[in-house]
C-alpha positions as CSV (number, residue, x, y, z in Angstrom):
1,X,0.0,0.0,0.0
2,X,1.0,3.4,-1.1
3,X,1.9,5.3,1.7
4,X,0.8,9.2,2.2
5,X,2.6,11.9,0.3
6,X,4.7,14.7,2.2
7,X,6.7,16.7,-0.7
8,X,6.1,16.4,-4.9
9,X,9.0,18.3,-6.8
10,X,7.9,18.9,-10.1
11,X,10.5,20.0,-12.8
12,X,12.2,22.2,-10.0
13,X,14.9,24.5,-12.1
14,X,17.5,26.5,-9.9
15,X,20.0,29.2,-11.8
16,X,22.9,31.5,-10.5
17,X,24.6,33.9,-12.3
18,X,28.3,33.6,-13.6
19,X,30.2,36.0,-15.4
20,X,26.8,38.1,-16.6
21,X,25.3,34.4,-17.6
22,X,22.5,32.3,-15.5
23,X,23.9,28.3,-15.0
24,X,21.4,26.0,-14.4
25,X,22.3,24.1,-11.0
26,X,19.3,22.4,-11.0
27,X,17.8,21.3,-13.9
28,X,13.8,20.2,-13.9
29,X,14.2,17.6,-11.5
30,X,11.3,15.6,-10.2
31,X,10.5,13.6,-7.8
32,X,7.9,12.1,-5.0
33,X,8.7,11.9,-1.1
34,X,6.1,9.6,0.9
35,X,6.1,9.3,4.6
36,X,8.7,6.5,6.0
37,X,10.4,6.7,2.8
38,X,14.0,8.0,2.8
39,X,15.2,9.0,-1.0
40,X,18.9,8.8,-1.2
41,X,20.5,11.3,-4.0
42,X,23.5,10.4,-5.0
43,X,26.2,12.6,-7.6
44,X,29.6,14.4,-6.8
45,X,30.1,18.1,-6.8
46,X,28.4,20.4,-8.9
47,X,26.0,17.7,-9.6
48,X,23.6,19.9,-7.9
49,X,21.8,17.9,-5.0
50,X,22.4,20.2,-2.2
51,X,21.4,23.1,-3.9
52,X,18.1,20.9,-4.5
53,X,18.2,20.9,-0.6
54,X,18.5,24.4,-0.3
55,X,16.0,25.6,-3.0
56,X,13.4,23.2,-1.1
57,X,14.4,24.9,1.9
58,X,14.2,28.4,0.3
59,X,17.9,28.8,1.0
60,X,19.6,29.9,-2.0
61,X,20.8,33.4,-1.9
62,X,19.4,36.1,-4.3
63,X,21.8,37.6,-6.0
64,X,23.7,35.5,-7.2
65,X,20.8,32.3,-7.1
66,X,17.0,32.0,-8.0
67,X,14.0,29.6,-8.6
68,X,13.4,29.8,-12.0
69,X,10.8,27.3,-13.0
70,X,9.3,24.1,-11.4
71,X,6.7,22.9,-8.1
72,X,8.1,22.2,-4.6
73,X,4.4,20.6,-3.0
74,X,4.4,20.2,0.4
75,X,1.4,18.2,2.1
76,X,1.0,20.1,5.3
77,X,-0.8,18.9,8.1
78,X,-2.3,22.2,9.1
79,X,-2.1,24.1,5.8
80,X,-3.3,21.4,3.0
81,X,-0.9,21.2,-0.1
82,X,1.5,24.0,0.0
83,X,3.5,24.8,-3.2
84,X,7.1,25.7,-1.1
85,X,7.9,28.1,-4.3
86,X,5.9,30.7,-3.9
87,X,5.0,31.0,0.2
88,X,6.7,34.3,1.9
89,X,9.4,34.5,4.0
90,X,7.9,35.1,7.4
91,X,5.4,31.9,6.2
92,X,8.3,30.1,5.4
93,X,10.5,30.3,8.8
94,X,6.7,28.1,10.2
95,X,7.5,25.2,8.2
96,X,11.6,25.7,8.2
97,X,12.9,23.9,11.5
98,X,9.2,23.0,12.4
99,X,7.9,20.7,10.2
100,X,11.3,20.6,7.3
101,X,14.3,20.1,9.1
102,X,17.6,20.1,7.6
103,X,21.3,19.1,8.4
104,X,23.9,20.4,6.7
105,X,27.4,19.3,5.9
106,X,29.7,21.1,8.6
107,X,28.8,21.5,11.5
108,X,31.3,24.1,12.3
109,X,30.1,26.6,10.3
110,X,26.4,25.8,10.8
111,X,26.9,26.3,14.8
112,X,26.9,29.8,16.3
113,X,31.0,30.1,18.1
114,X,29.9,32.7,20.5
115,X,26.8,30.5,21.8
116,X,26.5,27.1,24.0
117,X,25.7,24.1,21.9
118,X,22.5,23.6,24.4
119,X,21.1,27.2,23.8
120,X,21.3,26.9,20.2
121,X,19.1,23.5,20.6
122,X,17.1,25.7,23.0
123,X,16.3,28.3,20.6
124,X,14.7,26.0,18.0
125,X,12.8,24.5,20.4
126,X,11.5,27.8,22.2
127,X,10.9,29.3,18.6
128,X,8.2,26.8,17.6
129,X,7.1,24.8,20.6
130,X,5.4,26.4,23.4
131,X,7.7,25.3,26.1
132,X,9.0,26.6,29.4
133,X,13.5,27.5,29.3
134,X,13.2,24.7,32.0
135,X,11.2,22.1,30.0
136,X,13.3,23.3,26.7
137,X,16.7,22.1,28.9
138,X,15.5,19.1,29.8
139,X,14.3,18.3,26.0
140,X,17.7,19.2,24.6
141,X,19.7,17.2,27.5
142,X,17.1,14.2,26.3
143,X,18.0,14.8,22.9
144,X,22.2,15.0,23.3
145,X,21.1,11.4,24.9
146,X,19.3,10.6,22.1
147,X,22.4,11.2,19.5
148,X,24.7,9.9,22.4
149,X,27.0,12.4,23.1
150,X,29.1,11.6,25.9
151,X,28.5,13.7,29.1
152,X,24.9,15.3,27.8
153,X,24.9,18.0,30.6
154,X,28.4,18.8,29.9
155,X,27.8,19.3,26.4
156,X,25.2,21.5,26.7
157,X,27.7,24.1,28.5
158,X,30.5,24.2,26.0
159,X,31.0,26.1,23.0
160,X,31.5,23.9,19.8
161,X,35.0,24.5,19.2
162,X,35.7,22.6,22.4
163,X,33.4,19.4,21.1
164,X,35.3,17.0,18.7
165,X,33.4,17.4,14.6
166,X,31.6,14.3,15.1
167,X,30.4,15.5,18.5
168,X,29.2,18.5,16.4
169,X,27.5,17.0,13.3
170,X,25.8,15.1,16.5
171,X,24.5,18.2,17.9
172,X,23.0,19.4,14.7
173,X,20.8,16.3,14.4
174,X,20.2,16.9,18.2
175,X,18.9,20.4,16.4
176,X,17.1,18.5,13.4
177,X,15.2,16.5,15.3
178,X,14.3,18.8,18.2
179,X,10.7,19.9,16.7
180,X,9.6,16.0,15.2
181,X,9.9,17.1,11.9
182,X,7.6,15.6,9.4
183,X,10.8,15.8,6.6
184,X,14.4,15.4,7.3
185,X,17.0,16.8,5.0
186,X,20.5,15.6,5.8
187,X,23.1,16.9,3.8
188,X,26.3,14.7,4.0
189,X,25.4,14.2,7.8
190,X,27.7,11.5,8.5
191,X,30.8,12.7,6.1
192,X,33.2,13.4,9.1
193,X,32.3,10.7,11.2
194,X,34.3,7.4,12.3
195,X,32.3,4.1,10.7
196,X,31.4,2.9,13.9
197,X,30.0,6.3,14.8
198,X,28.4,6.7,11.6
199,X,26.5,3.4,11.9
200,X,25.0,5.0,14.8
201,X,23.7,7.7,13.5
202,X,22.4,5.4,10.8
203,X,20.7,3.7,13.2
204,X,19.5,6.2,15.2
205,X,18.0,7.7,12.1
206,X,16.2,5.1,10.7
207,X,14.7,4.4,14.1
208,X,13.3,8.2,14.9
209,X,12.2,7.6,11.3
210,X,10.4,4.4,12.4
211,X,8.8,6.4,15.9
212,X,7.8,9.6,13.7
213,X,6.8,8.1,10.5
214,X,9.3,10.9,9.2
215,X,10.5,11.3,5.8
216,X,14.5,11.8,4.7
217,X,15.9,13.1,2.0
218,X,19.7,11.7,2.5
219,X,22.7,13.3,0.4
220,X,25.9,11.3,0.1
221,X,28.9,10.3,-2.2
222,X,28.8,7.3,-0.1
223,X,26.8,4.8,-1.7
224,X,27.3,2.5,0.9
225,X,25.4,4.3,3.5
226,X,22.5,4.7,0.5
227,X,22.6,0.8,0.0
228,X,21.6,0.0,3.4
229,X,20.0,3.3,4.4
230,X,17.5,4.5,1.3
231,X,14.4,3.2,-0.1
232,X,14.9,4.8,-3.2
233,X,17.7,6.3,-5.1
234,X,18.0,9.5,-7.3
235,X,21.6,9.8,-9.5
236,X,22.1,13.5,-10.6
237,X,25.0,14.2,-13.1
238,X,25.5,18.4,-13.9
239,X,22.0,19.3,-12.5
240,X,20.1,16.6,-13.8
241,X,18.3,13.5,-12.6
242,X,19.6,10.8,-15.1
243,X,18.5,8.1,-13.3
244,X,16.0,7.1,-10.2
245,X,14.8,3.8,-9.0
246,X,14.4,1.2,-6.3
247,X,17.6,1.0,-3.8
248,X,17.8,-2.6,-5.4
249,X,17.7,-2.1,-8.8
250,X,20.1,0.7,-9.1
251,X,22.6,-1.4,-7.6
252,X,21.7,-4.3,-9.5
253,X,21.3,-3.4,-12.6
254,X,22.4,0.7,-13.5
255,X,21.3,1.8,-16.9
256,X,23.1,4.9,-16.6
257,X,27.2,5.0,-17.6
258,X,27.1,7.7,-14.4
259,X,25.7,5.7,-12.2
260,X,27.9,2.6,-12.9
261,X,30.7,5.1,-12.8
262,X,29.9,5.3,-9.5
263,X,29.3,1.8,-8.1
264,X,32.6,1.1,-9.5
265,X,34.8,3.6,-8.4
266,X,34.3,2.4,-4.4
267,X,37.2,0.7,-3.3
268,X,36.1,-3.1,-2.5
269,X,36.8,-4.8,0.3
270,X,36.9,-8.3,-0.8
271,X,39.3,-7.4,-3.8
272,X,42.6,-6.3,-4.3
273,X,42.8,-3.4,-7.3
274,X,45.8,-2.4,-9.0
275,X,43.6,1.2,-9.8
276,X,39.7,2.2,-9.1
277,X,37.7,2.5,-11.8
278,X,37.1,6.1,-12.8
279,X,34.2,7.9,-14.5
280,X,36.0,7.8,-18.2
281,X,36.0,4.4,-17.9
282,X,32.0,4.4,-18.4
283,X,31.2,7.6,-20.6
284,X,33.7,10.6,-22.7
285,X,32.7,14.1,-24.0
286,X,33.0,14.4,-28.1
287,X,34.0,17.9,-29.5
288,X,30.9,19.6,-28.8
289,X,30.7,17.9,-25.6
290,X,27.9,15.2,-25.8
291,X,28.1,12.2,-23.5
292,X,29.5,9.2,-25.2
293,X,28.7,6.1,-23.5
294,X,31.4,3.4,-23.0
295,X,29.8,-0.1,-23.4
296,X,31.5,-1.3,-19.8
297,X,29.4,-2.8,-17.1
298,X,30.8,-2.6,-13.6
299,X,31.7,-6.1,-13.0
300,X,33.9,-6.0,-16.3
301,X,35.9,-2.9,-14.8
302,X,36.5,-3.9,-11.4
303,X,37.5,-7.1,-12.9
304,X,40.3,-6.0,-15.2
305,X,42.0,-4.3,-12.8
306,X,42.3,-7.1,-9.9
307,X,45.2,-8.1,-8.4
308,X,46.4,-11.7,-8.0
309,X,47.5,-12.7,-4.6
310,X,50.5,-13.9,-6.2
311,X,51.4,-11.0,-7.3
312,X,51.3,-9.2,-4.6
313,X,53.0,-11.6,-2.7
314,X,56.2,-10.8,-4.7
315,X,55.9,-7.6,-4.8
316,X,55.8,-7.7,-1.0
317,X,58.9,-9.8,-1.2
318,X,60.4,-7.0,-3.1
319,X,58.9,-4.7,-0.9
320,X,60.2,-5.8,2.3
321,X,64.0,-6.4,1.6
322,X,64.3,-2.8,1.0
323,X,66.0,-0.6,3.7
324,X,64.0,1.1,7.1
325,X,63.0,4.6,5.4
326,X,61.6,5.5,8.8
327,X,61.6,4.0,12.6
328,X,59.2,5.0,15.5
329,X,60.6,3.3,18.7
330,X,58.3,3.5,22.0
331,X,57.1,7.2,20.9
332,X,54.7,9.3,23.3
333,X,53.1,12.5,22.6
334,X,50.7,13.6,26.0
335,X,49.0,16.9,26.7
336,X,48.1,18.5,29.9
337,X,44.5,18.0,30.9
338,X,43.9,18.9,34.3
339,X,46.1,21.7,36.1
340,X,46.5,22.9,39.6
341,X,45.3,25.9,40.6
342,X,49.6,26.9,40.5
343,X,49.8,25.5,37.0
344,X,51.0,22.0,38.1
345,X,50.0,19.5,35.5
346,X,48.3,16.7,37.7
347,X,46.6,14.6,34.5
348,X,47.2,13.6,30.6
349,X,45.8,13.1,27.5
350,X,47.9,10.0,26.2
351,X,47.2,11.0,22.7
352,X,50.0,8.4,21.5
353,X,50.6,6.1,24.5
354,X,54.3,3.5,23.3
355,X,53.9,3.4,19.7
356,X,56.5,1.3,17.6
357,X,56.6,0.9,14.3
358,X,58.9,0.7,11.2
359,X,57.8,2.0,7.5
360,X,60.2,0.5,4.5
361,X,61.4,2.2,1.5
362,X,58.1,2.4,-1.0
363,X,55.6,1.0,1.0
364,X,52.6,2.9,2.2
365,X,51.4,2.0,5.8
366,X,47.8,2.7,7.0
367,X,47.1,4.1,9.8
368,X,43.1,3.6,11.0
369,X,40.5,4.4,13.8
370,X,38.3,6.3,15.6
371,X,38.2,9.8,15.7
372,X,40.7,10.7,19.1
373,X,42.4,7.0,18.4
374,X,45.8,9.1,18.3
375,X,46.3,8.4,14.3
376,X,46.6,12.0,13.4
377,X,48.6,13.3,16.6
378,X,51.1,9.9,15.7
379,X,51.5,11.5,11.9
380,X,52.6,15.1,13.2
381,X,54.7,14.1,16.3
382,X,56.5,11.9,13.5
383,X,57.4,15.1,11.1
384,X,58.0,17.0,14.9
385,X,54.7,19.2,14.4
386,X,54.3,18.4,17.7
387,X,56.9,17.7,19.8
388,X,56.4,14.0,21.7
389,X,57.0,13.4,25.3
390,X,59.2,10.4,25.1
391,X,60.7,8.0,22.7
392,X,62.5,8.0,19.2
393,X,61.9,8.8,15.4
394,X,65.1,7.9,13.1
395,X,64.3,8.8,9.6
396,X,66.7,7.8,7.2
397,X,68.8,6.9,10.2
398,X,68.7,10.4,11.2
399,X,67.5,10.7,15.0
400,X,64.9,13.6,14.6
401,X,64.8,14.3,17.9
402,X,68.3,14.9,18.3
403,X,68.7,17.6,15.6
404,X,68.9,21.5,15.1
405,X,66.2,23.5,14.5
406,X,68.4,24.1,11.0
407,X,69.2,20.7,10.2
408,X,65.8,19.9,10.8
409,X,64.3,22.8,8.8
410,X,66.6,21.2,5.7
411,X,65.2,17.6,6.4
412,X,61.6,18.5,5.8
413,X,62.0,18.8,2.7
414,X,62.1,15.0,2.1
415,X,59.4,14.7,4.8
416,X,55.7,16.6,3.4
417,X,52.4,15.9,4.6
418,X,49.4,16.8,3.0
419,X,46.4,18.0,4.9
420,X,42.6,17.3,5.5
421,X,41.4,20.0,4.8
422,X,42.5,21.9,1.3
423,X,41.0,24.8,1.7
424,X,42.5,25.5,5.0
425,X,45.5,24.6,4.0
426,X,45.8,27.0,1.2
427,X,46.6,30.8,1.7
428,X,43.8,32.6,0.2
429,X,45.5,35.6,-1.0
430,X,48.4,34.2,-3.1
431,X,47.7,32.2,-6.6
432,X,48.0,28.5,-6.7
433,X,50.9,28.9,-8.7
434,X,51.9,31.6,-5.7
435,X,51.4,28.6,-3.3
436,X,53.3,25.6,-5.3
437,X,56.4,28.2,-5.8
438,X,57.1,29.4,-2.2
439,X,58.3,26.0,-0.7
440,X,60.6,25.9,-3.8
441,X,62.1,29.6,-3.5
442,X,62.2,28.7,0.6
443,X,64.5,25.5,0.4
444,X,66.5,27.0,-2.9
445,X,65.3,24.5,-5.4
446,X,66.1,25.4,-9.0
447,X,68.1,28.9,-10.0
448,X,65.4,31.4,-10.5
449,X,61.8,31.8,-10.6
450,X,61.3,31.2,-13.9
451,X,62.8,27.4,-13.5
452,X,60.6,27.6,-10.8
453,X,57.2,28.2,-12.7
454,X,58.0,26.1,-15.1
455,X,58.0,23.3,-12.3
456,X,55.0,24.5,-11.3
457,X,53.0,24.5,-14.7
458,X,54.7,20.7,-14.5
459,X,53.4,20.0,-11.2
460,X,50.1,21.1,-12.5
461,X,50.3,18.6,-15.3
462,X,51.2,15.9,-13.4
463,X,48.0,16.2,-11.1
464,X,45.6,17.0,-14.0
465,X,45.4,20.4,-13.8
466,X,46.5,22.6,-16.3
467,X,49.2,26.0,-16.7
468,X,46.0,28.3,-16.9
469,X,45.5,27.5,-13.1
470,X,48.6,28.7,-12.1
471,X,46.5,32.3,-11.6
472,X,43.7,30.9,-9.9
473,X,43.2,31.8,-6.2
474,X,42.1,28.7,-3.8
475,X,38.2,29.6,-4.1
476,X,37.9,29.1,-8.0
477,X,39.0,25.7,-7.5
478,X,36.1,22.6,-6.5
479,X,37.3,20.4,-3.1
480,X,38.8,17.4,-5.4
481,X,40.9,20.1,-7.6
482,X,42.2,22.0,-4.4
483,X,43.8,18.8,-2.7
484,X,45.3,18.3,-6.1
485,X,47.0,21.2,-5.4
486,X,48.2,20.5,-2.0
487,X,49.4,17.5,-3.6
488,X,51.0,19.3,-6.5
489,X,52.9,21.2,-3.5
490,X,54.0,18.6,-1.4
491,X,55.3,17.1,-4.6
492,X,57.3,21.0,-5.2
493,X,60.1,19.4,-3.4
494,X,60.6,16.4,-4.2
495,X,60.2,14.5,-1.0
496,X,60.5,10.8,-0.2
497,X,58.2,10.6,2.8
498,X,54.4,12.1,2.9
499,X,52.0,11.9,5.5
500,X,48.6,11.9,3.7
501,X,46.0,12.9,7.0
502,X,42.3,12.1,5.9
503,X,43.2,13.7,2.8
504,X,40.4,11.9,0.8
505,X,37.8,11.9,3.5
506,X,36.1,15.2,2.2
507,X,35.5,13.8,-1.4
508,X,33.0,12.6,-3.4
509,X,33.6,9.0,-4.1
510,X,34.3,9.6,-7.8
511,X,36.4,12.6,-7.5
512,X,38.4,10.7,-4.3
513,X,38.8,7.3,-6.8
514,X,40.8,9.8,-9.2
515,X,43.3,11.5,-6.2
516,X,44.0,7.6,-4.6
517,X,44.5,6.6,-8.6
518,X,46.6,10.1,-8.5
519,X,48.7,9.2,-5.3
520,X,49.6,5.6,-6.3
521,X,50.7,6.4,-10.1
522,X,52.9,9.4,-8.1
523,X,54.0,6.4,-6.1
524,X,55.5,4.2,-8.3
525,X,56.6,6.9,-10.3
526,X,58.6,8.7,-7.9
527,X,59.0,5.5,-5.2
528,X,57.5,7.7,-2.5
529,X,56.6,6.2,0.9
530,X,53.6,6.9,2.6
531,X,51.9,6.9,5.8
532,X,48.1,7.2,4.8
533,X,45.7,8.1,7.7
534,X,42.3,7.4,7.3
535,X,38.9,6.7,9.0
536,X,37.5,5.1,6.3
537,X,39.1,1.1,6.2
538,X,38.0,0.6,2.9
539,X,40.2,3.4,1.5
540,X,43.2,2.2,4.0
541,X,42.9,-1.3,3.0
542,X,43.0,0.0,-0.9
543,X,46.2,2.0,-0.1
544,X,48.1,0.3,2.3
545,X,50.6,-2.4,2.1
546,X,50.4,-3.2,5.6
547,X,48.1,-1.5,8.2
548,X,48.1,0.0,11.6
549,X,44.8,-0.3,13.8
550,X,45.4,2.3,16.6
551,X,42.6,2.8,19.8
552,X,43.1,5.4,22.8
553,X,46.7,6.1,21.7
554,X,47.8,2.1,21.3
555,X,48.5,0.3,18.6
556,X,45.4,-2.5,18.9
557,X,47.2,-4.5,15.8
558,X,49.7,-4.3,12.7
559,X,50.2,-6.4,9.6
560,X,49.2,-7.2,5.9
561,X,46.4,-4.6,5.2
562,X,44.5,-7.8,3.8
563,X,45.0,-10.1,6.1
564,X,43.4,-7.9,8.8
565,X,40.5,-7.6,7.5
566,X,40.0,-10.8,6.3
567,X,40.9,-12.2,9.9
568,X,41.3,-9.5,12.7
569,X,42.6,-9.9,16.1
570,X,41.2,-7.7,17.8
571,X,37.3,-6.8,19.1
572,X,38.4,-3.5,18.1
573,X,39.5,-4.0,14.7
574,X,36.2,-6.0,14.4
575,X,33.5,-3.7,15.2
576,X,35.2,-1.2,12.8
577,X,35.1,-3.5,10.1
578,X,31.5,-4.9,10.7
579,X,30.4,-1.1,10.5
580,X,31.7,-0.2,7.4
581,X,28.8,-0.1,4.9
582,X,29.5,-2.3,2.2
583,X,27.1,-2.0,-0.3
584,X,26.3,-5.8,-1.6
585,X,23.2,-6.6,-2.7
586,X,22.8,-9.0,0.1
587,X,22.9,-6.4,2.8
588,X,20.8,-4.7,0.5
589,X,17.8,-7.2,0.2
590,X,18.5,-8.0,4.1
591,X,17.9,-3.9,5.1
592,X,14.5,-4.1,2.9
593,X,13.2,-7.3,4.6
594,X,14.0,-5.8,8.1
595,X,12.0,-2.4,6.6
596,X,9.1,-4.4,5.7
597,X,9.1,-6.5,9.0
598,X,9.0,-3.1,11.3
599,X,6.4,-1.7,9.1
600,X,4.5,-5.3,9.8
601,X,5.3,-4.8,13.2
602,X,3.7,-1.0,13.0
């Protein structure tokens, strides 16, 4: 049985002016949300499903944006059939928070910094339920329960640049769900969370969805989470819906080259791949740039890039008879937590608590777990970002911790990491070319600068960008082009060691199948060695030779990345690897027949 209707989207049509031109976002897209159904829209940047979000929301800014054309019919309870388009502001603010909820992507920038996570719940709920301050408290502690954040009442107290960013993405669901929303927008809501976080969230999700009869609109790259979380799925490609179905179908049996592009290009976890397939291995551009379908189907591209365990094997064999490029021997790196009222340390965070570890010539070691495991603390205190409390680092037999501030200024050169964050990382006044020059002109590679740009324009080539980026500042450039960049400028002086640091995790999955493709042709190309930090074990166990599994500062186990996930040791390592969402149509047919049993059971 059919169930009610909440929100029809008829040939909805968003624009924004460029250059003295209007660019169609959003490009007559339709479709039907019902109650208890989540719709999972799936596409990478610019593909335009968060400005489909925000135009339902009536969040897209005029100037530069506006609704151009289309239907956005809301079934309201109180109101009857409500066409979201054409309702006033002060109208719209009712329904916004009240009965449409949304979550956006980061949390930092969607919380206030100069109020209390708790008041900002508070406010919501205060705006559009007649509550008591009292009654709102107590509804906002429930709800930090709800999400479980650790220490509700303490939460509610502190500001959210003292809560980690999962604990902040947690909040704004907190915030989401404070008024029982009748629709639930989220907007990449689990992007920057650990898997055995996210599958929380997940869960807790699906299950408010099961109490309220809500329905969710879910945004990803991560098709994954869509397998096991949506009832349907919509695939846009520049603005357009080019293909909607059944969760099962679409992941059975993709009509669209797009849409297999993107099945393919997750890294599997019960395969070994040379490269991830890639978006021009499914569909090309001719002259006047038409899509050109290429007659692959998924199965046929995964399989013609597998890697035989034999093969590896050697090439492990080669691998490991190579020399120690790096050696961490019994390492700690603690922070004061607790002081005296005199400024006597009395307790520590043991962010890396006795860590050992060797890393050979050309390999690249994983390092994986939960957010506050130590992972990303380990990777600086290693290139002396921060400085550790006890232990030893010999790279290239050098003892780090015994040299100069000069001599160690000289060695970084051969030691680059490249960040999280791109955009962050980037100065936003200078020109990429700017950027990729200044490490070179710092550490006196090459004779002059015009040497130097012309390393640049090939640094920019060798990335897949091109020399008329050189004058581009770091806000002309989409997410998946500005790590290219960072990686373009780690490459500047030709290191031997990088640290990559979550430096996919921000991606769409097609864009993020083209930098890993990126960092492992630069690998055997150059015979870099990596230490590759990730939350996401899929993408470790892609990367990695061998992998590290760190909890609470410790290393819970090390070994063949393979190996340990095919038979881990450790509880630990277990729990991360049953949350991952793996997308097989099994777990697929299992998440529908659990659906249909709760509805039963409603």
């Amino acid at each position: 049985m059919q169930k009610e209707v909440l929100l029809e989207v008829k040939n909805l049509t968003t624009e924004f002016k460029s250059d003295g031109e209007f660019v169609k976002a959003v490009n007559e897209v339709s479709f039907t949300l019902h109650k208890g159904e989540t719709i999972g829209i799936v596409g990478e940047s610019g593909s335009g499903k968060s400005v489909t979000a925000l135009s339902i929301m009536q969040l897209i800014p005029n100037p530069p944006g506006r609704i151009f054309g289309g239907e956005m019919l809301y079934h309201s309870k109180q109101k009857g059939v409500v066409n979201l388009r054409n309702i006033p502001s002060e109208e719209m603010r009712s329904f916004r928070g009240n009965e449409i909820a949304m979550i956006f992507q980061e949390p930092m920038t969607s919380l206030n910094p100069v109020y209390t996570c708790g008041n900002q719940v508070m406010e919501v709920i205060l705006l559009h339920q007649k509550v008591s301050r009292k009654e709102a408290k107590k509804k906002t502690i429930k709800l930090f329960e709800q999400v479980q954040l650790p220490d509700p009442e303490r939460v509610f107290n502190v500001y959210p640049h003292q809560i980690s960013g999962g604990q902040k993405q947690r909040v704004m669901i907190a915030m989401a769900m404070s008024c029982n929303p009748r629709i639930l927008i989220a907007d990449e809501p689990t992007t920057a969370l650990d898997v055995t976080v996210q599958k929380t969230i997940l869960d807790l999700m699906l299950q408010l969805q099961r109490e309220q009869d809500m329905g969710i609109m879910f945004i990803t790259h991560d098709l994954g989470v869509i397998a096991e979380l949506a009832d349907k799925v919509i695939v846009m490609y520049k603005g357009k819906v080019v293909e909607q179905g059944p969760v099962l179908e679409i992941f059975s049996n993709p009509k669209h080259p797009y849409t297999k592009s993107l099945l393919a290009c997750r890294p599997p976890l019960d395969k070994r791949l040379m490269r991830l397939p890639v978006s021009s291995d499914f569909m090309s551009t001719d002259a006047e740039g038409n899509m050109l379908e290429i007659p692959t189907t998924v199965s046929e591209a995964i399989n013609s890039v597998i890697i035989s365990k034999e093969q590896r094997k050697a090439e492990h064999k080669e691998l490991y008879e190579r020399s120690k490029i790096l050696e961490v021997q019994n390492l700690k790196t603690y922070f004061p937590n607790n002081k005296t009222f005199f400024g006597k340390t009395i307790d520590y965070i043991k962010a890396v608590d006795d860590v050992t570890l060797d890393v050979y010539e050309g390999e690249t070691l994983g390092l994986v777990g939960e957010s506050g495991c130590g992972k990303t603390t380990l990777g600086r205190t290693i290139l002396r970002l921060n400085e550790p409390t006890e232990g030893k680092i010999f790279f290239q037999r050098n003892d780090l911790l015994r040299l100069k501030p000069d001599d160690m200024r000289q060695l970084r050169k051969d030691m680059q990491i490249i960040f999280q964050d791109p955009y962050s990382s980037l100065n936003p006044r200078i020109t990429v070319g700017e950027a990729l020059m200044e490490p070179m002109q710092v550490h006196g590679i090459l004779a002059n600068n015009n040497q130097r740009k012309e390393k640049v324009y090939e640094l920019l080539k060798k990335v897949g960008l091109t020399e008329r980026h050189y004058s581009r500042y770091p806000h002309e450039f989409s997410g998946g082009q500005r790590q290219r960049v960072c990686i373009a400028r780690a490459l500047s002086l030709n290191p031997k060691f990088i640290i990559c640091d979550e430096s996919v995790s921000a991606l769409d999955v097609s864009v993020q199948a083209q930098v890993l493709n990126l960092l492992n042709d630069l690998k055997r190309e150059f015979k870099f060695t990596y230490i590759f930090i990730s939350h996401d074990l899929s993408v470790v166990k892609f990367m990695s030779d061998r992998m590290v599994v760190m909890n609470k500062g410790k290393i819970e186990e090390i070994g063949d990345a393979d190996e340990i996930y095919l038979n881990p040791q450790s509880q630990y390592t277990k729990n991360l690897i049953n949350s991952i969402p793996k997308g097989q149509l099994t777990d697929i047919r299992a998440s529908i027949e659990k659906k249909r049993s709760a509805d039963i059971l409603v």
